[in-house]
C-alpha positions as CSV (number, residue, x, y, z in Angstrom):
1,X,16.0,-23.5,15.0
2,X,14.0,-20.8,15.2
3,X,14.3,-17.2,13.6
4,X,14.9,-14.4,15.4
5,X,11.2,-13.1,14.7
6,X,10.1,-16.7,15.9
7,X,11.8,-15.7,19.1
8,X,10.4,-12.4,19.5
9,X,6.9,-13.6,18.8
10,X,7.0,-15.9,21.4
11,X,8.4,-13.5,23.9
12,X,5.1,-11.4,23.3
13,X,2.8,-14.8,23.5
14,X,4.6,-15.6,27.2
15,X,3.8,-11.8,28.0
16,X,0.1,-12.1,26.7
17,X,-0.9,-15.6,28.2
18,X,1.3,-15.4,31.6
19,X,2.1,-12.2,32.3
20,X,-1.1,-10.6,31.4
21,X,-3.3,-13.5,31.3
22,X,-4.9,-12.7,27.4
23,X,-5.7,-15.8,25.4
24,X,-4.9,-14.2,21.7
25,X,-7.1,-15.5,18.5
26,X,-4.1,-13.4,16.5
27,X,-0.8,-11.6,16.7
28,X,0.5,-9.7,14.0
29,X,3.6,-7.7,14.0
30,X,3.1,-4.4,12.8
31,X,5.9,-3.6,10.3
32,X,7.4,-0.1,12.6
33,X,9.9,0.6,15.1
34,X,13.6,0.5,15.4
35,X,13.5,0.3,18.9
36,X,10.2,-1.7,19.4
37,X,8.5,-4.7,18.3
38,X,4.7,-4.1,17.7
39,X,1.7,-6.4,17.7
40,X,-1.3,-6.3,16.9
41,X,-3.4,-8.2,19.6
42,X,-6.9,-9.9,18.8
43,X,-9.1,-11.9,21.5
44,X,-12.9,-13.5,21.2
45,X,-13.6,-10.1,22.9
46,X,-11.2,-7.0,22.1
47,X,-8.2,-5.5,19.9
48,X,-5.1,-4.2,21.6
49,X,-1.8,-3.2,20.9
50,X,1.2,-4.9,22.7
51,X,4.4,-3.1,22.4
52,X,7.6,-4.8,23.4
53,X,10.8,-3.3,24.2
54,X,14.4,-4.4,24.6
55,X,16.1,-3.2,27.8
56,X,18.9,-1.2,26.4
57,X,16.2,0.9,25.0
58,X,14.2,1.4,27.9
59,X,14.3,4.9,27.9
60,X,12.0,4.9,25.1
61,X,9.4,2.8,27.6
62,X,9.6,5.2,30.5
63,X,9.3,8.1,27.8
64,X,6.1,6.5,26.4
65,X,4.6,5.5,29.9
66,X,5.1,9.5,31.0
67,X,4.0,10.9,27.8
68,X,1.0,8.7,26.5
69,X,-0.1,9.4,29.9
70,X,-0.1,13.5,29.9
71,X,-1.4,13.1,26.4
72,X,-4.4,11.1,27.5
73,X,-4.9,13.4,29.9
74,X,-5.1,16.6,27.5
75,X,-8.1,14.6,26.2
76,X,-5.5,13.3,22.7
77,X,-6.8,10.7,20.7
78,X,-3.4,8.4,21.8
79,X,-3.5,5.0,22.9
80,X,-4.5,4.1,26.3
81,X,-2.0,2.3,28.6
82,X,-3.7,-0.4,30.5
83,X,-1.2,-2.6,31.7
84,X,2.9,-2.2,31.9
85,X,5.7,-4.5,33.2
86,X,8.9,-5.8,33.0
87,X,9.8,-9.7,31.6
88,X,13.4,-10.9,31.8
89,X,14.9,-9.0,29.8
90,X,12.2,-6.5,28.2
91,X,10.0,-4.0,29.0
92,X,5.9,-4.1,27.5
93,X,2.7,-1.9,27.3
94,X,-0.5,-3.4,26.6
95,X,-2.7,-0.2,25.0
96,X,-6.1,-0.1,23.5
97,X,-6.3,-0.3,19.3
98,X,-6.7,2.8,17.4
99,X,-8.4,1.4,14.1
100,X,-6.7,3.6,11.1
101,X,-3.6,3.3,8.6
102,X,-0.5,5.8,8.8
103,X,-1.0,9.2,6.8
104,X,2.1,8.0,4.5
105,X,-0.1,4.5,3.3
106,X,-3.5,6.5,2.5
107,X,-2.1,10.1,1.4
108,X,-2.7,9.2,-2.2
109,X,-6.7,8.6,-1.5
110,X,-7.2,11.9,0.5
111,X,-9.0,14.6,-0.7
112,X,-7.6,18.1,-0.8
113,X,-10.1,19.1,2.6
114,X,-9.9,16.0,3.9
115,X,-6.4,17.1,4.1
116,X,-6.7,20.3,5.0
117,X,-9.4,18.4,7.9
118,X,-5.9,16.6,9.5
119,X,-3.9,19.8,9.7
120,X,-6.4,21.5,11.5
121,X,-6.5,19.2,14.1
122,X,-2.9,18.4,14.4
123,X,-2.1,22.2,14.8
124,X,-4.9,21.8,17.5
125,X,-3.5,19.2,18.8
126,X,0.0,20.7,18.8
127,X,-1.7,24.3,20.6
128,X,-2.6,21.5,23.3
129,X,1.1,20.3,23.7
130,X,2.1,23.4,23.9
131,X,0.3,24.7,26.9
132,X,3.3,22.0,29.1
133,X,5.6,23.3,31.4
134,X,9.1,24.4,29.9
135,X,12.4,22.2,30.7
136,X,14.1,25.1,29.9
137,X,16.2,23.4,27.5
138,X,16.5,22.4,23.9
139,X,15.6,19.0,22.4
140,X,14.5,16.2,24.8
141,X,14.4,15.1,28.5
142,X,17.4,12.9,28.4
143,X,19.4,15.1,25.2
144,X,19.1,18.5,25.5
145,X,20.7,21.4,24.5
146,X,21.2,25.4,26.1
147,X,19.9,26.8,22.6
148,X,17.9,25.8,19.1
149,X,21.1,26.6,17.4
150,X,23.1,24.3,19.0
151,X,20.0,21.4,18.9
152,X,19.8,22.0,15.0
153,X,24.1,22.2,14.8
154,X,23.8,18.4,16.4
155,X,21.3,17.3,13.8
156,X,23.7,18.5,10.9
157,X,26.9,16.7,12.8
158,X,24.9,13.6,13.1
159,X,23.9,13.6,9.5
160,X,27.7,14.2,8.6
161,X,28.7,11.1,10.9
162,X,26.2,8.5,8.9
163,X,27.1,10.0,5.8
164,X,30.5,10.1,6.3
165,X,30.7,6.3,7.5
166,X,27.8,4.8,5.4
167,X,29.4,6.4,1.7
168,X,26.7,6.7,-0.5
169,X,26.9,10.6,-0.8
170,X,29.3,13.1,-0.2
171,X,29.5,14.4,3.3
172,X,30.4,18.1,1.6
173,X,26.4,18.4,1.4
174,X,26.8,19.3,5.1
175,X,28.7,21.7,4.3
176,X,26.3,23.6,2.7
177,X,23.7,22.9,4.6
178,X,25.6,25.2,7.7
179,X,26.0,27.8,5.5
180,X,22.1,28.6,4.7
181,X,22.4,28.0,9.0
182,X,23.9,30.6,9.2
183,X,21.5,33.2,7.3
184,X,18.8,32.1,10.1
185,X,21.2,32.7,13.2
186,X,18.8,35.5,14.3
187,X,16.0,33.5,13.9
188,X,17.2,30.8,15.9
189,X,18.1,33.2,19.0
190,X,14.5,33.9,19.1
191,X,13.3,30.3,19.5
192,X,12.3,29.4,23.6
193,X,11.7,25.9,24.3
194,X,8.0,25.2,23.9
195,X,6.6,21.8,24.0
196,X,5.9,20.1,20.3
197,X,5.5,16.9,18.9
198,X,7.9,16.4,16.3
199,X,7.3,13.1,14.9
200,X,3.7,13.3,13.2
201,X,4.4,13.3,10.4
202,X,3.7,10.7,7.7
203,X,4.1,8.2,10.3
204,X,2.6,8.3,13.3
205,X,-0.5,10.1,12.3
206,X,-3.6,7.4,11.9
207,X,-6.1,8.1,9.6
208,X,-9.6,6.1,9.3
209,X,-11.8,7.3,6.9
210,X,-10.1,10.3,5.9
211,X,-10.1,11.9,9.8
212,X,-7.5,11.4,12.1
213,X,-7.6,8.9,13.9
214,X,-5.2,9.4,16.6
215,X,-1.8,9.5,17.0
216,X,0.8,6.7,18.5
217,X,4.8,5.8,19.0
218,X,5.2,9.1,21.4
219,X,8.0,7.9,23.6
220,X,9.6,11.7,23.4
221,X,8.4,15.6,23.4
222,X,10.6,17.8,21.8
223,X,11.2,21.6,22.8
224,X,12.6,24.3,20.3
225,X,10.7,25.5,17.3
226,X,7.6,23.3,16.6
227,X,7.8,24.6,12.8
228,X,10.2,21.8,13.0
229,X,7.6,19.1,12.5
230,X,6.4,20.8,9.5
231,X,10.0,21.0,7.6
232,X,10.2,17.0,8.3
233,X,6.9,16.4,6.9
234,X,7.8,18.1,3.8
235,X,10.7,16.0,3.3
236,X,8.9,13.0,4.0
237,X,6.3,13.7,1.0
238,X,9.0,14.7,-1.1
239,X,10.4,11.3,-0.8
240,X,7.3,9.9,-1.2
241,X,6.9,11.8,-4.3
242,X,3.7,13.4,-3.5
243,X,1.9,16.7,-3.7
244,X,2.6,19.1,-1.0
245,X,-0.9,20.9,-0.9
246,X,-1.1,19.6,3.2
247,X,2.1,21.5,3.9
248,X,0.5,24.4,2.0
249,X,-2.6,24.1,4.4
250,X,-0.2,23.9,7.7
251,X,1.9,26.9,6.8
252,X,-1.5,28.6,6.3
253,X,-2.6,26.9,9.5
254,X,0.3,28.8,11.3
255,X,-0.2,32.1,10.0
256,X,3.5,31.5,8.7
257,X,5.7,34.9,7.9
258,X,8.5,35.0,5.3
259,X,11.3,33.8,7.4
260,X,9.3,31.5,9.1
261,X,8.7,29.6,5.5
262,X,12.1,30.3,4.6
263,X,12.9,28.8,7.7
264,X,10.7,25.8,7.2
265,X,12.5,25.3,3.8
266,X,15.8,25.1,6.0
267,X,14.0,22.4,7.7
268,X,13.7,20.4,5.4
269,X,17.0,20.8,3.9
270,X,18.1,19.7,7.0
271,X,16.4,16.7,7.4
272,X,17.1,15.6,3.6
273,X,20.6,15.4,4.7
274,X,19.3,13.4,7.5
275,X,17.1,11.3,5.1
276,X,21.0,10.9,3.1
277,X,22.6,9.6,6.5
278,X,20.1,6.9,7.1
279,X,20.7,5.2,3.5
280,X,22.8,2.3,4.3
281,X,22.7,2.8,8.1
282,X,22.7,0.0,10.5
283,X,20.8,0.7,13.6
284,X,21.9,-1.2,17.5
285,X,19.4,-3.5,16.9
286,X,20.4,-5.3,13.5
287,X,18.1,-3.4,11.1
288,X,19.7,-2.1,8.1
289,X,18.0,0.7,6.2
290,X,18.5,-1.0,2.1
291,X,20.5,1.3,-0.3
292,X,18.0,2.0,-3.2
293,X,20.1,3.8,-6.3
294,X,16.6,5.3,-7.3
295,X,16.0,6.7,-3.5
296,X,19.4,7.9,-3.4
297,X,19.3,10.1,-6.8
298,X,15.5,11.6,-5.6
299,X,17.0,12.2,-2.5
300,X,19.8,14.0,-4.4
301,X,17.2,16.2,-7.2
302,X,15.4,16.9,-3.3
303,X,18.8,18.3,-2.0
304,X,19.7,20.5,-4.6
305,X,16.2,21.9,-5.4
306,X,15.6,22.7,-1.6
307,X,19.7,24.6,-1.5
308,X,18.6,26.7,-4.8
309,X,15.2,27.5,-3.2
310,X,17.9,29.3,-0.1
């Protein structure tokens, strides 16, 4: 019988030799996604990327059609659709191949400028984003809010749901999390909905030889505060245990005032409770996020340094 990855692989071979009529010397899944599988495509000729996706998810494929495309043509260094469809039950893109690793896997090896080199660009590339038309909302196309406030309430309520059902902490850090919301409630008033990437962070971002590379998996445009993005990226080094010198560069980068940094400390509070909610969590499509003891108390030493720093 033949595993469920067996199964998936050979859904992308159909789509490659009948659909799209590539003979592959190599597929490889890429090891990312919740709601996609990835492979990496290799011919006697070419490298591409072939991304399938599940049809109770295909608002993620429409998203990524409509924004790779406006990205692409803002002259971004994201993939290039060249061929989209429908099989059975799926949806897939075939893009071109951006050779380069995610900023999480090579972090270690980068030089201080050579990071200070990828937050320039990515606050360029984020000036770019920027310059799109307003939905006049909060959040995202399809889940949107009237205000940031109430966007950045459903982030804490969400983290309180996955806490609450997946018990590995207490759902009281929540709690406390509101509270230090509450200090920022002028800030938040402020905020109007401009356009921002909020996912580059240590995913997402490809680096090849210490430059980006490009970026990929933009299925979604957020609008709010785009200090956002900079608030999960912290996180997502502190996790990782690393320095924090590139979010040092990208406050600099945005010319970032006192409530602004105390706001991007906020941020990152707030997505260490999210970082809490995911440990244990089962997503729709089967993948279950492993309970690591040692991740759990970091995350923990994370929490409470961030809530004394308030």
């Amino acid at each position: 019988m033949l595993s469920e990855f067996d199964t998936r692989k050979n859904i992308a071979l159909h789509i490659l030799r009948d659909k799209l009529n590539i003979t592959p010397t190599e597929v490889s899944r890429f090891t990312i996604g919740y709601c996609h599988n990835v492979y990496y495509v290799k011919t006697e000729a070419d490298e591409y990327v072939l991304r399938v996706t599940r049809k109770e998810d295909k608002a993620y494929y429409f998203g990524s059609i409509k924004w790779l495309s406006e990205l692409f043509r803002l002259e971004i260094s994201v993939p290039q659709i060249l061929k989209h469809g429908q099989h059975e039950n799926v949806y897939y893109v075939l893009m071109t191949y951006i050779r380069g690793k995610d900023l999480g896997e090579v972090y270690h090896t980068l030089s201080d400028s050579q990071k200070h080199g990828i937050v320039k660009e990515l606050s360029m590339i984020q000036a770019k984003i920027s310059s799109l038309p307003s939905i006049e909302l909060y959040g995202y196309d399809n889940h949107s809010f009237k205000t940031w406030t109430e966007y950045i309430e459903s982030s804490i309520q969400r983290s309180r749901k996955r806490i609450t059902q997946n018990k590995i902490f207490d759902a009281d850090v929540c709690d406390r999390v509101s509270e230090v919301m509450s200090t920022l409630e002028d800030y938040f008033a402020d905020i109007v909905p401009v356009a921002f990437l909020d996912d580059i962070t240590t995913k997402n971002v490809l680096i090849h030889d210490g430059k980006l590379a490009g970026i990929v998996d933009v299925d979604e445009i957020c609008y709010g505060d785009p200090l956002l993005v900079i608030g999960l990226t912290h996180m997502a080094l502190l996790a990782m245990g690393a320095d924090t010198i590139y979010i040092d560069y990208w406050l600099d980068e945005v010319r970032a005032n006192a409530v602004q940094r105390k706001t991007i400390t906020f941020y990152t509070l707030l997505f260490c409770i999210d970082f809490m909610g995911e440990q244990g969590m089962r997503f729709d499509n089967g993948n279950v996020v492993s309970v690591n003891q040692e991740k759990a108390a970091l995350l923990k030493t994370i929490y409470f340094d961030l809530l004394g720093r308030l």
